[in-house]
C-alpha positions as CSV (number, residue, x, y, z in Angstrom):
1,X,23.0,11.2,3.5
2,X,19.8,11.8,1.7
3,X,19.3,8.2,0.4
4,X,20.1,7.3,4.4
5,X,17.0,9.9,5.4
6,X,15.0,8.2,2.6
7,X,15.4,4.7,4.1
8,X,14.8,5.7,7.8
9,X,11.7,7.6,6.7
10,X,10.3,4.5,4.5
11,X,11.0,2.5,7.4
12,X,9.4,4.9,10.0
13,X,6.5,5.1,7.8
14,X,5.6,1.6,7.6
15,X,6.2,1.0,11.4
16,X,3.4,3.2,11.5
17,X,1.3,1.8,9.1
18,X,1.8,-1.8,10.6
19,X,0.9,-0.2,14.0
20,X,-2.1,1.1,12.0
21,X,-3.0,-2.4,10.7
22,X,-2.7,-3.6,14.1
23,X,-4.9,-1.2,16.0
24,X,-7.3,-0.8,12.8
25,X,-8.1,-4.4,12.0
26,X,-11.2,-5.8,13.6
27,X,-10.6,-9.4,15.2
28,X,-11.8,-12.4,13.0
29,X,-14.7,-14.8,15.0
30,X,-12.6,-17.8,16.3
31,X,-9.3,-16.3,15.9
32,X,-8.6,-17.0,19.7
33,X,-10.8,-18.0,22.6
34,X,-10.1,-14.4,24.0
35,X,-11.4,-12.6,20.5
36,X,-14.6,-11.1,21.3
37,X,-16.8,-11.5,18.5
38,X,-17.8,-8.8,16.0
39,X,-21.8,-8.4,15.1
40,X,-22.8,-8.4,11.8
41,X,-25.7,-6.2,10.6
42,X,-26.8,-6.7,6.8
43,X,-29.7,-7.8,4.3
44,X,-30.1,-9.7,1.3
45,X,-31.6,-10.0,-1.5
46,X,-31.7,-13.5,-3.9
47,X,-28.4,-14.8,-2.4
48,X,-26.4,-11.6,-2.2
49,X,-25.3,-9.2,0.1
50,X,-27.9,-6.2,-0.2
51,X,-28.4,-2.4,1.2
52,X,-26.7,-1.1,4.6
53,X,-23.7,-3.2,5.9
54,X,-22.3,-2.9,9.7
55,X,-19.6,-4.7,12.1
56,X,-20.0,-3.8,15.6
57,X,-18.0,-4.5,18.6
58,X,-19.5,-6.4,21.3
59,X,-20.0,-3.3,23.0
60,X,-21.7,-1.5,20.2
61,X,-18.8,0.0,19.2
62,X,-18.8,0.3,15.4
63,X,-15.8,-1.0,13.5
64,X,-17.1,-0.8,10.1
65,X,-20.1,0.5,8.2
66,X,-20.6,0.5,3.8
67,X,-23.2,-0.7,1.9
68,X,-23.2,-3.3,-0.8
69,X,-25.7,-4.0,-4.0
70,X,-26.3,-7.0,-5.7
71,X,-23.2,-8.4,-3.4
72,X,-20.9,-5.6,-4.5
73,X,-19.9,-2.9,-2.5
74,X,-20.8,0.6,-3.2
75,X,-20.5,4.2,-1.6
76,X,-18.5,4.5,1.3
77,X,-16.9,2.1,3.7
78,X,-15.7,3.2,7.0
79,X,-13.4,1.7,9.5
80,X,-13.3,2.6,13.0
81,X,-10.5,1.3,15.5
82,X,-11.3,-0.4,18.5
83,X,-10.8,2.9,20.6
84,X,-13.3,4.5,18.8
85,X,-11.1,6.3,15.9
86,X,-12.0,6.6,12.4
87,X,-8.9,5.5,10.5
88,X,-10.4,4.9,7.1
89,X,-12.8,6.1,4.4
90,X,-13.0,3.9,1.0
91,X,-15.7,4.7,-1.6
92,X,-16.7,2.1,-3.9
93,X,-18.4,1.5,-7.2
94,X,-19.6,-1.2,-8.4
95,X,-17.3,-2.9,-6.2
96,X,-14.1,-1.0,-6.9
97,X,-12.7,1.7,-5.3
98,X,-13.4,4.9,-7.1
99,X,-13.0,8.5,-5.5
100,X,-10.4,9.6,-2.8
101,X,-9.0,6.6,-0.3
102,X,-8.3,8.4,3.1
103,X,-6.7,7.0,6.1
104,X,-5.8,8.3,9.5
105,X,-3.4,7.9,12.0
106,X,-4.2,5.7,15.5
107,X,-3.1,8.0,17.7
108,X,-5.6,9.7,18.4
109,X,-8.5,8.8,21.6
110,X,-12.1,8.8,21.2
111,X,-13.3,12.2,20.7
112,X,-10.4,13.5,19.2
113,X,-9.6,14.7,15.7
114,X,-7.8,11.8,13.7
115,X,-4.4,13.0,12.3
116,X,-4.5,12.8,8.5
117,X,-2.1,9.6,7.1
118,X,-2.8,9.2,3.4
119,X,-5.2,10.9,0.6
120,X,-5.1,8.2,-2.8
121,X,-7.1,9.5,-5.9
122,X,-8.6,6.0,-7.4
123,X,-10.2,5.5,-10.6
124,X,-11.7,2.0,-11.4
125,X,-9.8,0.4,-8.7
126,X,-6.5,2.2,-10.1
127,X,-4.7,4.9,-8.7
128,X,-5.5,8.0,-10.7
129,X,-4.8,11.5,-10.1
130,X,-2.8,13.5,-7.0
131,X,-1.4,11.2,-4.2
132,X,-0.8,12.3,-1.1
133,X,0.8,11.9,2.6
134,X,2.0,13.1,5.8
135,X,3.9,12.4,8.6
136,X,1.9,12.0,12.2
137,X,3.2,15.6,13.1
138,X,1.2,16.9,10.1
139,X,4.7,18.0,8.0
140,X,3.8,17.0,4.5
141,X,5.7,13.4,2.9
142,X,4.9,12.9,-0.3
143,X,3.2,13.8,-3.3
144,X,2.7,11.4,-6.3
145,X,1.0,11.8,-9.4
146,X,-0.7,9.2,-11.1
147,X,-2.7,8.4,-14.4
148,X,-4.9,4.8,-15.0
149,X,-1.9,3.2,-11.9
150,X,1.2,4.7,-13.5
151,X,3.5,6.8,-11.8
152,X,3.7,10.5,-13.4
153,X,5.1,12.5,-11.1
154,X,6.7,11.8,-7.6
155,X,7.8,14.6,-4.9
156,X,8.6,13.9,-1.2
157,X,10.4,14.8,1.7
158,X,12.3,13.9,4.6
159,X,10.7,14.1,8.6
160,X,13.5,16.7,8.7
161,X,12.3,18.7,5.3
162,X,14.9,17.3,3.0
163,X,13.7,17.1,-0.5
164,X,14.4,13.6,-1.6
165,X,15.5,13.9,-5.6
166,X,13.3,12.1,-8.2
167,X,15.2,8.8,-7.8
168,X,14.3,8.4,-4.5
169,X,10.2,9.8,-4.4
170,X,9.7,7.5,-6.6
171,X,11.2,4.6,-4.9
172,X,9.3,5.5,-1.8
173,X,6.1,6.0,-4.4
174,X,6.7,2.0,-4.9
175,X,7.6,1.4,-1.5
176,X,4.5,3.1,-0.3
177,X,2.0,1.6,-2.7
178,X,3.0,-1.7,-1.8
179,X,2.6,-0.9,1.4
180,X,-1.0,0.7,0.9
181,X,-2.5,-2.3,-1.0
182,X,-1.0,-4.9,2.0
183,X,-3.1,-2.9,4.6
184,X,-6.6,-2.2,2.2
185,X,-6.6,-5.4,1.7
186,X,-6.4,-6.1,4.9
187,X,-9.0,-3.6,5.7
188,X,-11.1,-5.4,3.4
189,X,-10.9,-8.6,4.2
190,X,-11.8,-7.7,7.5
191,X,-15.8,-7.3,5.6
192,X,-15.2,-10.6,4.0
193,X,-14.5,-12.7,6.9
194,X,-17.8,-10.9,8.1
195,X,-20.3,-11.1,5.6
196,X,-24.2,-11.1,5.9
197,X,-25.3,-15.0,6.0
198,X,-27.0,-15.1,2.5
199,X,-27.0,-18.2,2.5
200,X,-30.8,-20.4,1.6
201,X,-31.9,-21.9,4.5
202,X,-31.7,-26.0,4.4
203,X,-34.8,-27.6,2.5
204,X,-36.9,-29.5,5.3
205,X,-37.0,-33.2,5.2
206,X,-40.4,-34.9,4.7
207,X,-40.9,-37.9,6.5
């Protein structure tokens, strides 16, 4: 009955996060003749991506906002949905994620306080330290510990409360981190498919 509860709330959990990935994702320039296109604001410096970084919405609505150096990205990214919510925070250093990953729930309208999703520890684009999730009521998930990407510890629980036994956390710690990497890198490439235009301009023809 457990191992059932464990499989609906997997299941539940990545409907939401594919919901997520729908709402969160800004639309790529040409994807369809209806796409509106997103405006890139960045600099550059010999070639590279350089300083503040932003993806706007026709409107003006930002979508995303980090900053890179030298071409890598560095501090904090942010992603915004296109109603307006912020449904993720990655830091970066030196072009990996390093610090505390947080995402958000969709659900939420402009104005409103995003409901918490996901808190990820990362060290040198590895999962390091205290995991963390929730369901979009707010009950608490799962908690997985981690050292340099392995798997320590895993703890989690039902959407009924159900403490799931060590087998099963940590098949829904693997579960879930598949998961997680399918939508940041989705997140991501979002920013690569929308880089500054570093590119030198053509050299002029003499006649």
């Amino acid at each position: 009955m457990v191992d059932a509860a464990a499989h609906l709330s997997a299941r539940l959990f990545r409907v939401a996060a594919f919901a997520l990935l729908a709402c969160a994702v800004p639309v790529a320039r040409g994807e369809s003749a209806s796409s509106p296109a997103l405006v890139v604001t960045g600099h550059c410096r010999d070639g590279l991506a350089q300083g503040g970084y932003a993806l706007r919405a026709p409107d003006g609505r930002l979508r995303v906002q980090g900053a890179f150096s030298q071409g890598q990205r560095v501090g904090s990214f942010i992603f915004w949905s296109s109603t307006g919510v912020r449904i993720a925070h990655l830091p970066f250093d030196a072009d990996a994620l390093n610090g505390t990953v947080s995402l958000w729930y969709v659900d939420a309208t402009d104005g409103d306080d995003p409901v918490r999703k996901l808190e990820a520890g990362y060290r040198a684009g590895q999962r390091h330290g205290l995991t963390r999730s929730w369901y979009p009521d707010g009950r608490r998930r799962a908690e997985f510990d981690y050292a340099d990407g392995t798997l320590v510890a895993a703890r989690a629980w039902s959407p009924a409360g159900t403490t799931y036994d060590d087998t099963q956390a940590r098949a829904l710690a693997e579960r879930d981190g598949a998961a997680d990497v399918e939508y940041l890198d989705a997140l991501l490439a979002t920013v690569r498919r929308h880089m500054p235009d570093c590119a030198p301009p053509p050299a002029r023809q003499h006649a």
